[in-house]
C-alpha positions as CSV (number, residue, x, y, z in Angstrom):
1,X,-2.6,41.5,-8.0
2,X,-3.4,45.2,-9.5
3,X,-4.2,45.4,-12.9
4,X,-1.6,47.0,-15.5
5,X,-3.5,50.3,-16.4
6,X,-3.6,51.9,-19.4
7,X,-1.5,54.4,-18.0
8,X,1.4,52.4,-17.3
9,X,2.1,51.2,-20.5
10,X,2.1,54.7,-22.0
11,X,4.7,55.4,-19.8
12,X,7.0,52.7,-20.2
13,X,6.8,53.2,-24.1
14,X,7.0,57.4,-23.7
15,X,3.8,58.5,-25.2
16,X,0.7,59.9,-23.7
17,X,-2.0,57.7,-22.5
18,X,-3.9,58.7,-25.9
19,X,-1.6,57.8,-28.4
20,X,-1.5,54.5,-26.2
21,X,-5.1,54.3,-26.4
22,X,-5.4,54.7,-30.1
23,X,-2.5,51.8,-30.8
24,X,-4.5,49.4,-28.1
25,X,-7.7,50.1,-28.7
26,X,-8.1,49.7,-32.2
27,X,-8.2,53.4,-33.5
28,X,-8.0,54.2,-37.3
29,X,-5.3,57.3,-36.2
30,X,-2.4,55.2,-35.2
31,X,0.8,57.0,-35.0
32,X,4.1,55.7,-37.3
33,X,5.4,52.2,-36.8
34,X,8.0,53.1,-34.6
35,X,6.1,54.4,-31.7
36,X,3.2,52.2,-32.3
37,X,5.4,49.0,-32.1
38,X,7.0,50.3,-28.8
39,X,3.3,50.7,-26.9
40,X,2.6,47.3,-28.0
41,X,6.0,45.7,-26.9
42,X,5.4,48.1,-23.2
43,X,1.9,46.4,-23.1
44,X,3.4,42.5,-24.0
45,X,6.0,43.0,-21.5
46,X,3.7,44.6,-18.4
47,X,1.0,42.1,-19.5
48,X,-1.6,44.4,-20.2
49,X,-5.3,42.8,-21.2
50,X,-6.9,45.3,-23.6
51,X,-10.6,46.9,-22.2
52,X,-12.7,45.1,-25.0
53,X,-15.5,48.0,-24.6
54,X,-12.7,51.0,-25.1
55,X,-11.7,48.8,-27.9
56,X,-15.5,48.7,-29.1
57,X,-15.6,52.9,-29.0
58,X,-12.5,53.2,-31.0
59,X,-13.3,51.1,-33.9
60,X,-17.2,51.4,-33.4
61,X,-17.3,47.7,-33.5
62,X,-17.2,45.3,-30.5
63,X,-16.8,42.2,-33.1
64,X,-19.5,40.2,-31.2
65,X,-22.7,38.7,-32.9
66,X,-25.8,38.1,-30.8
67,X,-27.4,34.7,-30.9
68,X,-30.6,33.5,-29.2
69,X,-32.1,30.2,-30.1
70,X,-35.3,28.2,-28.0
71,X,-33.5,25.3,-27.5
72,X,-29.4,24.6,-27.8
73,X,-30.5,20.3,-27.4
74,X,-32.6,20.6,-30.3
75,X,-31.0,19.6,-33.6
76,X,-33.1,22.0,-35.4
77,X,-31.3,24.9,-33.4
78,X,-27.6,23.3,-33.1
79,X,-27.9,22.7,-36.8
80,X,-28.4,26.9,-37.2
81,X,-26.1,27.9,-34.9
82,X,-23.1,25.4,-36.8
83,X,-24.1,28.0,-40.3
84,X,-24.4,31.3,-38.1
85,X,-21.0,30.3,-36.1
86,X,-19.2,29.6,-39.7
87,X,-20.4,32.7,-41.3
88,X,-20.0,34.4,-38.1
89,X,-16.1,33.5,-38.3
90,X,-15.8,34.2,-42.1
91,X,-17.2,38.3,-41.1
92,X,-14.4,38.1,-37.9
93,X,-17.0,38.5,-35.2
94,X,-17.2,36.0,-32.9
95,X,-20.7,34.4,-31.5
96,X,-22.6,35.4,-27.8
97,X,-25.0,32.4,-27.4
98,X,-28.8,32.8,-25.1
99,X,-30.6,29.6,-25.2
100,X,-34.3,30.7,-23.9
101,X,-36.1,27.8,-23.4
102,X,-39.5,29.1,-25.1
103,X,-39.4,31.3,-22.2
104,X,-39.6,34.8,-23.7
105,X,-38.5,37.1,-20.6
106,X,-35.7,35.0,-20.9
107,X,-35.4,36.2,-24.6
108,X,-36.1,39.7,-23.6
109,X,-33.0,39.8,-20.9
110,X,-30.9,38.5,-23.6
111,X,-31.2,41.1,-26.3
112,X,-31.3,44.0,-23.4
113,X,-27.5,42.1,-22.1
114,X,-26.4,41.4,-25.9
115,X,-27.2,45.3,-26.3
116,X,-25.3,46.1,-23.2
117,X,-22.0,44.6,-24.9
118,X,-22.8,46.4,-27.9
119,X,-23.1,43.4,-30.0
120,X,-23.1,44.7,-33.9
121,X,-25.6,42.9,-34.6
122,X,-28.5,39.8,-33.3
123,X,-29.9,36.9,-34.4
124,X,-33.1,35.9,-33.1
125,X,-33.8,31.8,-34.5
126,X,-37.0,30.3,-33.6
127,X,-40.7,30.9,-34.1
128,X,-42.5,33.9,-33.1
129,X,-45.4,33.9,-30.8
130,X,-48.6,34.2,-32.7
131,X,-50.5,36.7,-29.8
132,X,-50.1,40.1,-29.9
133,X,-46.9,41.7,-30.9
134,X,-44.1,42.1,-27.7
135,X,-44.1,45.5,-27.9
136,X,-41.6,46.1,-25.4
137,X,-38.8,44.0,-27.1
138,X,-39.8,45.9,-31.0
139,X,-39.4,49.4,-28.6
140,X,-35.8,48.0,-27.7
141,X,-34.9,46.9,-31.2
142,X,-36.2,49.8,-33.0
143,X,-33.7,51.8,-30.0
144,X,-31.0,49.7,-31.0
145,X,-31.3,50.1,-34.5
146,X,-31.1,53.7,-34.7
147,X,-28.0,53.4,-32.8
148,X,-26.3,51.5,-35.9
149,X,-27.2,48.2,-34.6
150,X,-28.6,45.2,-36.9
151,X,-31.4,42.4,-36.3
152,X,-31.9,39.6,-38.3
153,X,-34.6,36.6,-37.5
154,X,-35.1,32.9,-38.8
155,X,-38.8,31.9,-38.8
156,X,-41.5,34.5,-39.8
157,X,-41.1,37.8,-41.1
158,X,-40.5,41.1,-38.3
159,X,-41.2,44.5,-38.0
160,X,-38.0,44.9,-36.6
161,X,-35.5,43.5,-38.7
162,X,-34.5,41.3,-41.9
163,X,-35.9,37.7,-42.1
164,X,-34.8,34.3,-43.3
165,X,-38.4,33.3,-43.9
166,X,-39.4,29.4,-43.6
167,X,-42.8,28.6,-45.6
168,X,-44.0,26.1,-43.0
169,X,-47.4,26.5,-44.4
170,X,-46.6,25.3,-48.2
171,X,-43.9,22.8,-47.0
172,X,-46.5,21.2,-45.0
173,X,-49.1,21.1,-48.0
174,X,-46.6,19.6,-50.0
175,X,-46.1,16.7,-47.5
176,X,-49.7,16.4,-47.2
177,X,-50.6,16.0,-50.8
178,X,-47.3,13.6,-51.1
179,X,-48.6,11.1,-48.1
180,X,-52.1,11.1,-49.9
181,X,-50.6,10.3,-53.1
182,X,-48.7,7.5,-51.3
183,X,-51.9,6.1,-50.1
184,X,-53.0,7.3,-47.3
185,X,-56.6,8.2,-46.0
186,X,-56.3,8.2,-42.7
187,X,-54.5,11.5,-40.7
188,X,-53.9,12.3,-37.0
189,X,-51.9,15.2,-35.9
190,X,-49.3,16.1,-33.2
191,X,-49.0,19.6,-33.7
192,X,-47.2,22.7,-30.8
193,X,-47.8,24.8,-28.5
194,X,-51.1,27.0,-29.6
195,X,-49.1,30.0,-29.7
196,X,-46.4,29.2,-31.2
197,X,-46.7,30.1,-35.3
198,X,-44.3,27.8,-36.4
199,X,-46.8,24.7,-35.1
200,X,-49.7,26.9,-36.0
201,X,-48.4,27.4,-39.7
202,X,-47.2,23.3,-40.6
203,X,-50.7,22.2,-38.3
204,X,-52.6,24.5,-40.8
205,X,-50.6,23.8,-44.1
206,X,-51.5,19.7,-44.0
207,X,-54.9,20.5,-42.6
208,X,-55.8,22.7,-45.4
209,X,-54.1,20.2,-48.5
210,X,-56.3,17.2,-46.6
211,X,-59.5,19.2,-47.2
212,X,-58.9,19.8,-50.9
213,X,-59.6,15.8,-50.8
214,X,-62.3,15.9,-48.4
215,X,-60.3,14.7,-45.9
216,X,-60.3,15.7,-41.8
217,X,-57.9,14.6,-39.4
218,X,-59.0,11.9,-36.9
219,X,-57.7,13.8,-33.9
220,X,-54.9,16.3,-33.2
221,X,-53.1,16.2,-29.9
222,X,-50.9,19.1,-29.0
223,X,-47.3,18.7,-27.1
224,X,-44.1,21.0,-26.6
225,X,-41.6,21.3,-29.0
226,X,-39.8,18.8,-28.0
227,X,-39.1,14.8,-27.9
228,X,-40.7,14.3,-24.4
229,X,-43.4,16.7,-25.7
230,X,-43.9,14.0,-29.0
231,X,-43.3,11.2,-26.4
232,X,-46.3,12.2,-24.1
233,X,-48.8,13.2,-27.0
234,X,-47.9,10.0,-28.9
235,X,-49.5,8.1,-26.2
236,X,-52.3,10.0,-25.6
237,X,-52.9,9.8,-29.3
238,X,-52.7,6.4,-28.8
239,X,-55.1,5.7,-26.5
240,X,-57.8,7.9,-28.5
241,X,-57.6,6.2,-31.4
242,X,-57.4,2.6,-30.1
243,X,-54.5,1.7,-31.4
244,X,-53.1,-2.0,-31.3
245,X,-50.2,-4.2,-32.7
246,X,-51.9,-6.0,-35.8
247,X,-54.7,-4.0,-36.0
248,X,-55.3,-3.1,-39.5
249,X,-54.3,-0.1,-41.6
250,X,-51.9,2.3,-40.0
251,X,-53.3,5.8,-39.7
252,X,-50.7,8.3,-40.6
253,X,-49.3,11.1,-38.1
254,X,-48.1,14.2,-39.1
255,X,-45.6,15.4,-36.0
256,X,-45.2,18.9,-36.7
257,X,-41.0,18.9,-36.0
258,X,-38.7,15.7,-36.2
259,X,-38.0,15.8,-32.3
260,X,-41.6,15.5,-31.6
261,X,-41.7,12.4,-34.0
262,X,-38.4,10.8,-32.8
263,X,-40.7,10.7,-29.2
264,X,-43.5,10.1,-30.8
265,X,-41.8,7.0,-32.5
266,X,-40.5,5.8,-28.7
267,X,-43.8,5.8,-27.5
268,X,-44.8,3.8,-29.8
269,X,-42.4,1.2,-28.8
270,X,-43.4,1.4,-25.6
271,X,-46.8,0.2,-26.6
272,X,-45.4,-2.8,-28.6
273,X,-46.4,-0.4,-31.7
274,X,-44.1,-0.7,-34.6
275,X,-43.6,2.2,-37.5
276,X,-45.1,1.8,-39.8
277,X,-46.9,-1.8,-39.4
278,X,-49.0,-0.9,-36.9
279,X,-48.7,3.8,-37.2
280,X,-47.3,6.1,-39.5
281,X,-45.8,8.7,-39.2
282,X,-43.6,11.7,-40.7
283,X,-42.0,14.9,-39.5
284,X,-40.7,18.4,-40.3
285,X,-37.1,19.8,-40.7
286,X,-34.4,16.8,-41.6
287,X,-32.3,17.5,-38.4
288,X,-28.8,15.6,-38.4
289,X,-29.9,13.0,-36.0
290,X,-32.3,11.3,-38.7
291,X,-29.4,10.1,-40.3
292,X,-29.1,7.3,-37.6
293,X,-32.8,6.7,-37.0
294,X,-34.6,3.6,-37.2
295,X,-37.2,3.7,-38.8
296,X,-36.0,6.2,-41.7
297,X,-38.3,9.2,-41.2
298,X,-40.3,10.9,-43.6
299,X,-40.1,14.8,-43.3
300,X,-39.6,17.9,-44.9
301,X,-35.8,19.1,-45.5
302,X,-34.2,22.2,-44.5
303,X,-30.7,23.3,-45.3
304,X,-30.6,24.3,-41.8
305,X,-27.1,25.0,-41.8
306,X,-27.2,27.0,-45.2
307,X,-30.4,29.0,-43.1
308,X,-27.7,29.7,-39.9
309,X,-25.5,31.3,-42.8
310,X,-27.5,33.0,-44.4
311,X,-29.3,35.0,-41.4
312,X,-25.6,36.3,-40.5
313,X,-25.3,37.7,-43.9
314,X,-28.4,39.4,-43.6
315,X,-27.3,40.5,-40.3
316,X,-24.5,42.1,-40.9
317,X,-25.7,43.8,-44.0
318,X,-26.4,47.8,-43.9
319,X,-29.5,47.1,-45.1
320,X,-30.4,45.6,-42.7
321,X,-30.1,48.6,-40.6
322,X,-33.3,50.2,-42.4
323,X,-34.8,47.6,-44.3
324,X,-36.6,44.4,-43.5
325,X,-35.0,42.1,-46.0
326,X,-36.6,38.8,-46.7
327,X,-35.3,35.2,-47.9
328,X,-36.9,32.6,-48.5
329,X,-35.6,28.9,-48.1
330,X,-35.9,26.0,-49.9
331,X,-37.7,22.9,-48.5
332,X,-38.1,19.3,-50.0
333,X,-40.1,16.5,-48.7
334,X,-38.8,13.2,-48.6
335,X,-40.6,10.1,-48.3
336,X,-38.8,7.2,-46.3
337,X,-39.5,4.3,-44.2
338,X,-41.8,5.6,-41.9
339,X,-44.9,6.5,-44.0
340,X,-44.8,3.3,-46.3
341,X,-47.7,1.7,-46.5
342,X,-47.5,-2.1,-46.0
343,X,-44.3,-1.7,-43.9
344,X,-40.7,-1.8,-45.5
């Protein structure tokens, strides 16, 4: 089957191919009612699909917002994308979606295709890497943005565009200091990927607070950002520290995201361990799926969704274009069953 051209609509309404053009396409010069309402009825009745980048030219807009998250399994991310997909609809643009895996060649082909479809602006959510700066991608953006497009991140602060900042470091002091004044002494740690400065800033942030009360952690086992990542170092963890059913006073973990501790937690079952007779433990971020977890974890809250709305706003605001705004989000740490000395 051909495709209905342009061409043949402007002729079955009478006008020249431009004047269709500027009716179809979106164009602030739109001839009078009469003539534009006979192109459209020519391209209903020769079922003519609009060309969404000719569309984009006219109203220098494609209407699409770039999204590119680690993970789309992780509740963390879901739980952003739900705020930047309702504040994405509320500005009329509707949501491309990269998931990247950690990988960040991955991340890299995404912005280059999300640029490609002239996308008015991109959200990049998840940690930076805490090496040297990607040079390549900031060379892209900094093209990009010159070219009217926006860039806004969730995580740490960029070079390259506004920021909905996280303090990771003084959410994770705050737990640490809260757990001590609930009675602990005794800290391990199941912290991320070395590079990644999200696990770097919440592993440093509870180191630090234990030091002020000359306290070290017994051992720190690193794991991806994930539940199997949690699940594997739990056990290793495990097996450092001796760990037995009955075996005296819990030492408490600090997992540094909730994922990690929900695997952490299965483990522990595994072993015949139970949280948090026989290990401690509590998390980072409050994702959805606590709300259904047995035992109750203790973490640190994010209004995740709030953060997914809140990055689109700084999106798509001019600012944005030449300014690297910053906003920072509230956190709150909540004690629950997990961390409770002498069990529930």
């Amino acid at each position: 089957m051909v495709a209905v051209r342009l061409q043949d609509v402007a002729i079955r309404a009478g006008v020249s191919q431009a004047t269709a053009s500027r009716v179809l396409n979106g164009s602030t010069r739109v001839p009078g009612a009469g003539v534009a309402d006979r192109v459209r009825a020519a391209a209903r009745e020769l079922g003519y699909v609009p060309n969404a980048q000719a569309q984009a030219l006219a109203r220098s807009s494609s209407g699409l917002l770039g999204l590119i998250v680690h993970d789309i399994a992780d509740p963390y991310f879901s739980s952003i994308m739900r705020g930047v997909q309702t504040a994405a609809r509320a500005a009329n643009k509707q949501v491309l979606l990269a998931s990247t895996d950690r990988d960040f060649d991955i991340e890299r082909e995404a912005v280059s295709t999300f640029i490609a479809h002239r996308a008015d602006a991109i959200v990049l959510a998840g940690s930076r890497q805490s090496s040297e700066p990607d040079q390549g991608l900031e060379a892209e953006f900094e093209r990009y943005r010159a070219n009217g497009g926006r860039i806004a991140v969730v995580g740490q602060p960029v070079t390259f565009g506004a920021a909905v900042v996280i303090e990771n470091y003084s959410f994770s002091f705050e737990l640490a200091e809260a757990l001590i004044a609930q009675g602990h002494r005794r800290f391990a740690i199941l912290g991320g990927p070395g590079n990644n400065r999200t696990a770097g800033d919440r592993r440093n942030g509870f180191v630090d607070a234990l030091g002020r009360h000359g306290i070290t952690p017994t051992v720190e086992v690193a794991g991806d950002f994930t539940r199997d990542g949690g699940f594997e170092a739990a056990k290793i963890l495990a097996t450092a520290l001796g760990i037995a059913p009955g075996n005296g006073d819990p030492i408490c973990v600090f997992a540094v995201t909730d994922v990690m501790a929900i695997g952490a937690i299965a483990a522990w079952r595994e072993l015949d361990l139970s949280v948090p007779h026989d290990v401690c433990i509590a998390g980072f971020d409050d994702i959805p799926t606590l709300r259904d977890h047995v035992p109750s974890l203790s973490t640190v809250a994010l209004p995740l969704v709030a953060i997914g709305e809140l990055v689109v706003k700084l999106a798509l605001h001019p600012a944005s274009t030449s300014d690297n705004a910053c906003e920072r989000v509230p956190g709150e740490v909540i004690l629950r069953e997990s961390s409770r000395l002498g069990g529930p």
